[in-house]
Every structure is written in structure tokens, then in C-alpha cells.
C-alpha positions as CSV (number, residue, x, y, z in Angstrom):
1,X,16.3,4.4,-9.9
2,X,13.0,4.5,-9.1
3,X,10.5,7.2,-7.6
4,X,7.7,5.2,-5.2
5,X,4.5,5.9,-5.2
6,X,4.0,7.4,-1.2
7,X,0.4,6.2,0.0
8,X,-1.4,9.0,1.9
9,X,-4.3,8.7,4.5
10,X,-6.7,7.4,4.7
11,X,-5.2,4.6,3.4
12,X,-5.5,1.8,5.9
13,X,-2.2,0.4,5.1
14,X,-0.4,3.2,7.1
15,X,-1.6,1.7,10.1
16,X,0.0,-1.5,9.1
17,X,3.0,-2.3,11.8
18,X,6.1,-3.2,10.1
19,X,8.5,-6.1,10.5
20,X,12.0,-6.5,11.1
21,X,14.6,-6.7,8.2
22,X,16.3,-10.0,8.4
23,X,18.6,-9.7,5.1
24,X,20.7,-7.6,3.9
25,X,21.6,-8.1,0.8
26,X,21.7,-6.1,-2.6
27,X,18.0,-6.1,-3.2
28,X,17.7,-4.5,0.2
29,X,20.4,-1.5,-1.0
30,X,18.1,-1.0,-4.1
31,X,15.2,-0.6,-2.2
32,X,16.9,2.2,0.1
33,X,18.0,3.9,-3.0
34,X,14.8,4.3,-4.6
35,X,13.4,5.2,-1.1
36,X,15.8,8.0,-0.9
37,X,15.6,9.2,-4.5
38,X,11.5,9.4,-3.5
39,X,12.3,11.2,-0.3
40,X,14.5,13.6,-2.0
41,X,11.6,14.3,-4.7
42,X,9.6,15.6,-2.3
43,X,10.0,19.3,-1.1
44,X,11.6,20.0,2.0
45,X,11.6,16.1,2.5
46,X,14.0,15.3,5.4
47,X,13.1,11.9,6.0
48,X,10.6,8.5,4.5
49,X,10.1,5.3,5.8
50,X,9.3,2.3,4.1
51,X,5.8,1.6,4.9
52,X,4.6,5.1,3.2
53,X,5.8,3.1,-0.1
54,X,4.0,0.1,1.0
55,X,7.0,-2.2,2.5
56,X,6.2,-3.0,5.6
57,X,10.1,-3.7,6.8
58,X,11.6,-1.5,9.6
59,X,13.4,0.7,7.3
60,X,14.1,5.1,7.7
61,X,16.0,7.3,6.1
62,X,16.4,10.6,7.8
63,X,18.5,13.6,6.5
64,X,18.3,16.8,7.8
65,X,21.6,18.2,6.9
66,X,19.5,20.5,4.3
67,X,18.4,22.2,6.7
68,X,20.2,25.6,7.6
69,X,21.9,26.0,10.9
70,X,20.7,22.4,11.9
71,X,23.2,20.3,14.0
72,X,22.7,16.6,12.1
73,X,24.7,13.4,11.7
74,X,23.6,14.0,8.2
75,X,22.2,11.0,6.0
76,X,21.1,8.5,7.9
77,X,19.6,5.1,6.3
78,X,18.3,3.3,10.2
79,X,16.9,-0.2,9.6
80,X,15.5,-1.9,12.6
81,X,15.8,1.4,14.9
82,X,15.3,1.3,18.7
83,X,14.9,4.3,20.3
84,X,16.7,3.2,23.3
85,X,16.6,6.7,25.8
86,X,14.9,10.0,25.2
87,X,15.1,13.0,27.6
88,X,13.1,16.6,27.8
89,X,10.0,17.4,25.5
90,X,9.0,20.2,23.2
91,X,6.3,20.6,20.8
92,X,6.8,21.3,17.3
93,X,5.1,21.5,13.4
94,X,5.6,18.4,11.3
95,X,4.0,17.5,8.0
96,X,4.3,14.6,6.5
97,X,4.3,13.0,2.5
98,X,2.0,11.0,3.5
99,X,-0.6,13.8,5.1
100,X,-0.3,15.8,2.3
101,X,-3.1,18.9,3.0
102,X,-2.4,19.1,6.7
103,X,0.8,20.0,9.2
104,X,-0.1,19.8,12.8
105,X,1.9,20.4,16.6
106,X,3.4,17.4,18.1
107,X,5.2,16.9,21.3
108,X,8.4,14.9,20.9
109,X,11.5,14.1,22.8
110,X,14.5,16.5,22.5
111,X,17.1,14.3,22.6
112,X,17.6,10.5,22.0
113,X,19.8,7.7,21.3
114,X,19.1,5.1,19.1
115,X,20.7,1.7,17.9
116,X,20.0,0.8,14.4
117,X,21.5,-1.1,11.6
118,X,22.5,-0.1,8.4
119,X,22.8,-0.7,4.8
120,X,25.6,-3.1,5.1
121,X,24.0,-4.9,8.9
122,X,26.6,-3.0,11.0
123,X,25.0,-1.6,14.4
124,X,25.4,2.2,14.4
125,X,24.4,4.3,17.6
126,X,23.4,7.9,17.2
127,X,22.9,10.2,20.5
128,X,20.2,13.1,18.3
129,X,18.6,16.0,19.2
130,X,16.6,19.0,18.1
131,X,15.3,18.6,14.5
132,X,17.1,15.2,13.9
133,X,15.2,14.4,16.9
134,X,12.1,14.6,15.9
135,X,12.7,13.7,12.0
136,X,13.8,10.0,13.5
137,X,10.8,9.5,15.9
138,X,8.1,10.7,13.2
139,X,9.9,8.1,11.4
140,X,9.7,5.4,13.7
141,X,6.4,6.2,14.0
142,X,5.7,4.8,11.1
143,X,6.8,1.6,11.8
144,X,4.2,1.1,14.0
145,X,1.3,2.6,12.1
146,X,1.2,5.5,13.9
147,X,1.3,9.1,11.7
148,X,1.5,12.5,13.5
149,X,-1.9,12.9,13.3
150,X,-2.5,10.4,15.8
151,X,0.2,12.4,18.5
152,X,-1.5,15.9,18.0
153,X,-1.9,18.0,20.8
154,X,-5.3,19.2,20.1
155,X,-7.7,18.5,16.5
156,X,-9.1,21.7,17.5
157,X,-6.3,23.9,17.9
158,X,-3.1,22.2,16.5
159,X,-4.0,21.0,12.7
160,X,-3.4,23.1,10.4
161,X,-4.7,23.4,6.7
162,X,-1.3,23.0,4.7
163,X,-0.6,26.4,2.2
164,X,-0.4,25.8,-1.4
165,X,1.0,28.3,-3.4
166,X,-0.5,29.0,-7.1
167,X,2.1,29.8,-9.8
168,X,-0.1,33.4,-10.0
169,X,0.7,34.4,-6.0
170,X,4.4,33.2,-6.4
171,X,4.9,35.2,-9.8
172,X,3.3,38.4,-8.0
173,X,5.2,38.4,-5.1
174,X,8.4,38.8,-7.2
């Protein structure tokens, strides 16, 4: 078990498009595990995908179930995803592990289907919406070197300056 090291922009690497996994194999499932184990170290992380770690393979996990009041499939490890139909659009706040300092409004498909492998190479289909929605595209995303910074609605009005909370504010408020 292993916690990755997440690059963050303005690393050029995030740009990087990924390639398709061809093997799945053991080495593969330990990679997803220590993906997961360094989504799950993050706060409020709901999903990672392999090129913030610097594997450029077509690998997501996605896990909303966290989330209160959140319809999900739960865990979901997508390798090679294809978001095959989407339907209806809606903006919404995303952050990112990999944009530490900033959250910002993106507009995103409510609803999709997508056709992906997973850990063992068995094709899964998922029909998502809401949240899970638009955890799995912000994903995808990523595997073509695209980060949520690149689909914002406005710079000017629809970045936002990420809170940080000091020990000192959190031990006042209590």
C-alpha cells in the first residue's frame, strides 16, 4: 500500500493524453489499490485518475457513496471509459487534488452512460447521473489532459480561491 504523490498544475504533465490499458494483470490491481488508498487520503476525495499520479493509462476510480443523500453505484474502478451518451446540462463547483488553491463552476452533463472495463477486464455499463455524473467526466477529463480549469464558465466570475481553515478558526468556532 502506497500513497502517490498527486502532481498539481502547472505541471505540464497533466496535459499529457493517456493511453489505453492493454493488460490486466496483478501489477495493474496494485496500481488501482494504491490509486485508491491516495484518493481516499485526500479530504472529501470522491474520485482520482491515474495521470494525476503520473501513469498515463486510462484508469478512474470514482466513489461517491460518501456523499450524503447521493444516489451512486458506489466504488467504481473504470479503465478505458467511453462516455458513450450524455443528456441535459447543469453547472456545478468542482475542485480538484490536482488544483489544490482553486474550485471553480463547470457545466457538465446530467446524466450518462458509460462502457468501461474493470479490474478483472470484464465490460461494465453504468447509466449515472447527478454527482456521479459529474465525478466520472471530471475524471475522464483527465485522460485527455484536460483539468476543470480548462471547462470554466468564466476566469472572471467562476474561480474561486479555495478556503483553508487554520487550526485557530476551527478551535474558535467550537
Amino acid at each position: 500500500m502506497a500513497i502517490l504523490e498527486v502532481l498539481t498544475i502547472p505541471d505540464p504533465r497533466l496535459k499529457q493524453e493517456s493511453q489505453p490499458v492493454e493488460r490486466f494483470d496483478s501489477s495493474l490491481r496494485d496500481f488501482i489499490h494504491d490509486l485508491e488508498q491516495t484518493m481516499r487520503s485526500s479530504p472529501g476525495g470522491v474520485g482520482i485518475a491515474a495521470p494525476q499520479v503520473a501513469r498515463f493509462e486510462r484508469i478512474i476510480i470514482v466513489d461517491v457513496s460518501r456523499k450524503p443523500k447521493i444516489q451512486s453505484h458506489g466504488r467504481l474502478v473504470l479503465i478505458n471509459p467511453e462516455i458513450l451518451e450524455w443528456q441535459g446540462m447543469e453547472k456545478g463547483r468542482e475542485g480538484c487534488m490536482s488544483v489544490p488553491d482553486y474550485t471553480g463552476n463547470v457545466i457538465r452533463a446530467k446524466t450518462i452512460k458509460i462502457n468501461a472495463y474493470d479490474e478483472s477486464g470484464q465490460m461494465r455499463s453504468y447509466d449515472c447521473e447527478g454527482y456521479e455524473a459529474r465525478a466520472i467526466q471530471h475524471e475522464v477529463d483527465h485522460l485527455d489532459g484536460v483539468l476543470f480549469l480548462d471547462r470554466l464558465v468564466s476566469r472572471r466570475t467562476d474561480l474561486f480561491q479555495r478556503k483553508v481553515y487554520s487550526e485557530k478558526s476551527v478551535a474558535k468556532s467550537d
